[in-house]
C-alpha positions as CSV (number, residue, x, y, z in Angstrom):
1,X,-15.2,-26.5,46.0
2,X,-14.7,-23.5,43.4
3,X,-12.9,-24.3,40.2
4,X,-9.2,-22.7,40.5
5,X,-9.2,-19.3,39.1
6,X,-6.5,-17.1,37.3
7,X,-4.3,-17.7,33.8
8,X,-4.0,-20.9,32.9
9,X,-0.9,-22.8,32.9
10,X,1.2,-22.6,29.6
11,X,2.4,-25.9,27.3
12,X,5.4,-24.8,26.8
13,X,6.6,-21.7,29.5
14,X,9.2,-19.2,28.9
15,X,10.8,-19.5,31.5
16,X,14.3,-17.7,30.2
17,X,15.6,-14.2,29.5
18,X,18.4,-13.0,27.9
19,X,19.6,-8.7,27.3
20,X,21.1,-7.7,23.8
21,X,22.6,-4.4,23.0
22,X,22.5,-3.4,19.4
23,X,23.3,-0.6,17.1
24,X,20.8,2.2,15.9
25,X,20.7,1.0,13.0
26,X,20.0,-2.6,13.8
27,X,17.5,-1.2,16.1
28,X,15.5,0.9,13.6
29,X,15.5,-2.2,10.8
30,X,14.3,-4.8,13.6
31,X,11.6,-2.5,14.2
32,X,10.6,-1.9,10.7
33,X,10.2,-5.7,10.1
34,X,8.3,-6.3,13.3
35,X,5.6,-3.3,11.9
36,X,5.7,-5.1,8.5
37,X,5.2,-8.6,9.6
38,X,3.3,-7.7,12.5
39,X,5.2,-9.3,15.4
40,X,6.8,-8.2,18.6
41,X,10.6,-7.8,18.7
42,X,10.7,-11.0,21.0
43,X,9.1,-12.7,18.2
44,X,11.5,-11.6,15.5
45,X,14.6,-12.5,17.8
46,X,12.6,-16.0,18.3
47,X,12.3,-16.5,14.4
48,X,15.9,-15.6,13.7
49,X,17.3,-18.1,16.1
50,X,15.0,-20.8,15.1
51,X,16.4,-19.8,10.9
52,X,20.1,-20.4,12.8
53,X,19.0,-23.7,15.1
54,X,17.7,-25.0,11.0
55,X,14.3,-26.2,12.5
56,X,12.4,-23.3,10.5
């Protein structure tokens, strides 16, 4: 028998979603600090909860 092909599973899977609406503003700065630290916006809204849950 073949070994099982495709993406492997994931330790921790994210599984969740959740829509925001923001401002222009607030829009145009997330973006500036996701070019500048070089992370995707999903990433910046991860860090900022994590700085609010205290755990960072």
């Amino acid at each position: 028998m073949s070994p099982r092909t495709g993406r492997p599973k994931a330790d921790n899977p994210k599984k969740y979603d959740i829509k925001v609406r923001y401002d222009e503003e607030t829009h145009k700065a997330l973006l500036d600090y996701c070019k500048k630290h070089n992370i995707t916006r999903v990433e910046a809204f991860r860090r900022g909860l994590q700085l609010l849950f205290g755990q960072k």
